[in-house]
C-alpha positions in Angstrom: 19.2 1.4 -4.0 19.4 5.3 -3.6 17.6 7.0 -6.5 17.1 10.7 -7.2 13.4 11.7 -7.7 12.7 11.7 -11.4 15.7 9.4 -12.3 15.0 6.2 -14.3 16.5 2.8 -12.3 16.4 -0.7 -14.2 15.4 -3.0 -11.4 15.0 -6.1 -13.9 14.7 -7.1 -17.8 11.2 -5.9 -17.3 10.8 -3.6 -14.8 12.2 -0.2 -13.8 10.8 2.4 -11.6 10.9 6.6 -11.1 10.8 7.7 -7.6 8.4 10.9 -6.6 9.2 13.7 -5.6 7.4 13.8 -2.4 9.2 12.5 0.5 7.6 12.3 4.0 7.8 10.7 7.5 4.7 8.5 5.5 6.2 7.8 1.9 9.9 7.3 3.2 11.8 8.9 -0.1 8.9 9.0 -1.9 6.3 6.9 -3.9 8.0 4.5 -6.7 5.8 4.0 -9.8 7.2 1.1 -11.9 7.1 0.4 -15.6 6.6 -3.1 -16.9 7.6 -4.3 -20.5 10.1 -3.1 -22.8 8.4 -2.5 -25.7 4.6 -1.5 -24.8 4.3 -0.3 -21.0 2.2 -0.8 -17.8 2.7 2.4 -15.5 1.7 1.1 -12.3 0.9 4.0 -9.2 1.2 6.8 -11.3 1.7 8.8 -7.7 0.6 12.1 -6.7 -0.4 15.1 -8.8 3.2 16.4 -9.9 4.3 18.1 -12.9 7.5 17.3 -12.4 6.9 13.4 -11.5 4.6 13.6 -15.2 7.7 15.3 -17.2 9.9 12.2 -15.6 7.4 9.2 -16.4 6.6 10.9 -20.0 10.8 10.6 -20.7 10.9 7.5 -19.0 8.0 6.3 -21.4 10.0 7.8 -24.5 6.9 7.6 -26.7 6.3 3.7 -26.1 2.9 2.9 -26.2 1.6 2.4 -22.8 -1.0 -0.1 -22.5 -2.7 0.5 -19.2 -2.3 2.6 -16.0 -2.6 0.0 -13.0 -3.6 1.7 -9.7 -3.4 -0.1 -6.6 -5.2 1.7 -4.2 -5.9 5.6 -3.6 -4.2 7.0 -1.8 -3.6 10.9 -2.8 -0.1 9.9 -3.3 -0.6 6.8 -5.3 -3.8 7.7 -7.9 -3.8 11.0 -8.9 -1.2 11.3 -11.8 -3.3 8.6 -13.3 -5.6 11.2 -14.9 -2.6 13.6 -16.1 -0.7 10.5 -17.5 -4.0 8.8 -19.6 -5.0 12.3 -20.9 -1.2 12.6 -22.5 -0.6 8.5 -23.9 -4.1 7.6 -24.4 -4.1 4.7 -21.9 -7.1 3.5 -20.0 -6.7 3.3 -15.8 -7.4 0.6 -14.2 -7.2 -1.6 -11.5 -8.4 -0.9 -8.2 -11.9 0.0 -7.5 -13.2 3.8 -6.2 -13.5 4.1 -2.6 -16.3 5.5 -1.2 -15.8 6.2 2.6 -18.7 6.8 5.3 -16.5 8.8 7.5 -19.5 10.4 9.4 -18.9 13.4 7.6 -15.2 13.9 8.2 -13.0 14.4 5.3 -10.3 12.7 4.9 -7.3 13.9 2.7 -5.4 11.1 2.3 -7.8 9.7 0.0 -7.9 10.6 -3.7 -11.6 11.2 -4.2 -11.5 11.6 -7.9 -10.5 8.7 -9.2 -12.8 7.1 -11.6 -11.2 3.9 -13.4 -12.0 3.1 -17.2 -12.1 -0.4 -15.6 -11.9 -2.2 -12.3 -9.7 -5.5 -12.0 -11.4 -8.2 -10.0 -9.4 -11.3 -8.3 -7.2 -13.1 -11.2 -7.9 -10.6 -13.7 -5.0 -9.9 -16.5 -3.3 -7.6 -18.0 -1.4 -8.6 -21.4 1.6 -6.5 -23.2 4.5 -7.6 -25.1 6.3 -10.4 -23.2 4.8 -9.2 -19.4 1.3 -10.3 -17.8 0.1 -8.8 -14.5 -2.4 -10.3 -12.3 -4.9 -8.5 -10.1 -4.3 -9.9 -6.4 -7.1 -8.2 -4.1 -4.7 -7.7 -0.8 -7.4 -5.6 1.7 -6.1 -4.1 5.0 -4.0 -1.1 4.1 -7.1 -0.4 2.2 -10.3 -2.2 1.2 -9.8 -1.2 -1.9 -5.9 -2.8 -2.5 -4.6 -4.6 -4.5 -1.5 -6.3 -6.0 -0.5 -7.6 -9.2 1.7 -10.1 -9.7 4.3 -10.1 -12.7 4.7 -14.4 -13.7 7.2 -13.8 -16.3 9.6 -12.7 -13.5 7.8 -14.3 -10.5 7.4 -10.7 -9.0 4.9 -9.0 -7.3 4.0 -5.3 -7.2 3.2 -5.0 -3.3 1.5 -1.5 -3.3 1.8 -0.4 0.4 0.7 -3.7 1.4 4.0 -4.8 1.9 6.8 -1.9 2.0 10.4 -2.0 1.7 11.1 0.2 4.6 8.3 0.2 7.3 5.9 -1.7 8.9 2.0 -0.6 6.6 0.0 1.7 8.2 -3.0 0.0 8.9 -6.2 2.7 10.1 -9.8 2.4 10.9 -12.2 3.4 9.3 -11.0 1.5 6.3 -7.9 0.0 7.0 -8.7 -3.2 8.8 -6.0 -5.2 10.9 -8.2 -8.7 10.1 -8.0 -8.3 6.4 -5.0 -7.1 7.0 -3.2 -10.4 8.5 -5.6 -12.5 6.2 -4.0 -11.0 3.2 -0.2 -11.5 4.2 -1.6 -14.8 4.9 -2.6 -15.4 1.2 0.6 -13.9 -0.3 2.8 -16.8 2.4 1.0 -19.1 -0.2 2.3 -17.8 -3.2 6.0 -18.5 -4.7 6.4 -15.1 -5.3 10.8 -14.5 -5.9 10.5 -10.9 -4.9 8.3 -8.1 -4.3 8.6 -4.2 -5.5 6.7 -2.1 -2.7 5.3 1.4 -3.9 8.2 3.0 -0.9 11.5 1.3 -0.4 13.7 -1.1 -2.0 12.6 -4.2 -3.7 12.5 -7.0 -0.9 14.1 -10.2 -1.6 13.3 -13.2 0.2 9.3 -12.3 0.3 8.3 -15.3 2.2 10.3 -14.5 5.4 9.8 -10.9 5.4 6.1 -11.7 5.3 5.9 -14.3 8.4 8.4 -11.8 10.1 5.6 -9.0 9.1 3.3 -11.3 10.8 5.0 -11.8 13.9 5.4 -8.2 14.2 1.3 -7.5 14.6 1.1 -10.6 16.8 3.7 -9.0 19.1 1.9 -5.8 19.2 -1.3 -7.4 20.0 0.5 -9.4 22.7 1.3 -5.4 24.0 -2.0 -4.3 23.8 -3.2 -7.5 25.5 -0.4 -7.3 28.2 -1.6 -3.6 29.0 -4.9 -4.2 29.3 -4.6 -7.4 31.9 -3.4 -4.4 34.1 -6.5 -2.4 33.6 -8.9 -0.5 31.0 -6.8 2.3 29.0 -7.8 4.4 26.5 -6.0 4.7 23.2 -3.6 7.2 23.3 -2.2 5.7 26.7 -2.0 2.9 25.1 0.6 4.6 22.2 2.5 6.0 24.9 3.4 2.9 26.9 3.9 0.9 23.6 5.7 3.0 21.3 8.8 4.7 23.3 10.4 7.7 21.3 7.9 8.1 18.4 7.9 10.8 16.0 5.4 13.0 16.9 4.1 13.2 13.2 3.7 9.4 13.2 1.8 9.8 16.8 -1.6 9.7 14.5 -0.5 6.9 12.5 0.3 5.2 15.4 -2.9 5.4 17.5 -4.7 4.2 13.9 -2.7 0.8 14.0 -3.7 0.3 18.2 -7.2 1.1 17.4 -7.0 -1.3 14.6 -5.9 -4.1 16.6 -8.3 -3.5 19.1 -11.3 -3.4 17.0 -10.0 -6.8 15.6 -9.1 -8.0 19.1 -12.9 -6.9 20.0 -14.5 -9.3 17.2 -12.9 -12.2 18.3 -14.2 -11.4 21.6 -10.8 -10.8 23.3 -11.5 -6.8 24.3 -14.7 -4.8 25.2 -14.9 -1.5 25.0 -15.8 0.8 27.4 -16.6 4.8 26.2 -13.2 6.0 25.1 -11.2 2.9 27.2 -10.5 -0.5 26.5 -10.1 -3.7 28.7 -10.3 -7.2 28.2 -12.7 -9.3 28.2 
């Protein structure tokens, strides 16, 4: 579905979405914030701090009363509208909690250290409007901190970045975590969920196939790392250069964030050791 940034696209009776305007090698054309309901409105992932994306969601909105601001993680590109948006219809942010990194000191800008939620949705927790309901579902791994919510009304779920439309999730220590990570594409293959509507990408049809396929795309990169390292200890960047041929150098980062993250995962179930900067197995 190619969209224009700012441009209003009806996805269902209940949903519709805006598209960002800050497309990247990251955010693919840019981060989608939906709106839920018809007559009052959920606005959920705001996105980042743009004028431009706040004059598109307020005539989107159209003066409809907008009952809550539903954040699924923060990310600088997913949060910080939130505050912009509540300060001009009235509406309380919530969803998921602030994260407070221990980063050793290092700052990290991809996280939007300003947001502070009127309230934080736990596991099940509801939202009500007129004919919609969204359910918190906590989906860790991206980030600790993320979540879902699930839409019964049209058996739909808002995937955040946990699943996208268009690329595999980045998944990078220190918070990301490749265990929660698996664990929570796990719990969504339990749900009956008729389709999902990522935060980047088109809406993905077919949910439950995408996910095992989502899942059998980790297990074949661990199978990589694990292959590697039977021929000796390597450190991480080696590593990314054996196992991803022809990256983008921009995505190199990213890249050596997801090995790491296997290998810390691979190291708790007492698969890998680590040995200074190198890794072998066990």
């Amino acid at each position: 579905m190619t969209a224009l940034p700012g441009q209003l696209i009806a996805l269902s009776p209940l949903v519709a979405r805006v598209l960002a305007p800050n497309p990247s090698p990251f955010t693919n054309t840019g981060t989608q914030t939906h709106l839920v309901g018809t007559g009052d409105l959920a606005v959920i992932d705001p996105g980042p701090d743009s004028p431009e994306h706040l004059a598109a969601l307020l005539a989107a909105i159209g003066g409809r009363p907008v009952r809550a601001i539903l954040v699924t993680h923060t990310h600088r590109d997913h949060s910080p509208l939130a505050r912009a948006l509540a300060a001009e219809t009235g509406a309380p942010i919530i969803g998921c909690a602030p994260l407070v990194l221990d980063m050793g000191g290092r700052a990290d800008a991809a996280f939007d250290t300003d947001y502070a939620p009127d309230h934080i949705l736990a596991e099940g927790d509801e939202v009500q409007g007129a004919g919609w309901t969204l359910a918190a579902i906590a989906t860790p791994g991206h980030t600790s901190n993320h979540l879902a919510f699930a839409l019964p009304e049209e058996k739909a779920l808002f995937s955040g970045d946990h699943v996208m439309g268009w690329s595999t999730t980045v998944v990078a220590p220190p918070d990301g975590d490749m265990g929660a990570y698996m664990a929570s594409l796990d719990k969504l293959l339990g749900r009956d969920d008729a389709i999902y509507y990522p935060a980047h990408g088109d809406p993905v049809a077919n949910p439950q196939r995408y996910v095992r396929h989502l899942l059998g795309h980790r297990q074949l990169r661990e199978g990589q790392i694990a292959r590697r390292l039977d021929e000796g200890a390597h450190a991480v960047p080696a590593l990314v250069a054996a196992m991803y041929v022809g990256l983008d150098p921009r995505l190199e980062r990213a890249a050596q964030g997801s090995v790491l993250a296997h290998l810390l995962d691979m190291e708790k179930r007492g698969l890998v050791v680590r040995e200074g900067e190198t890794w072998r197995r066990a």
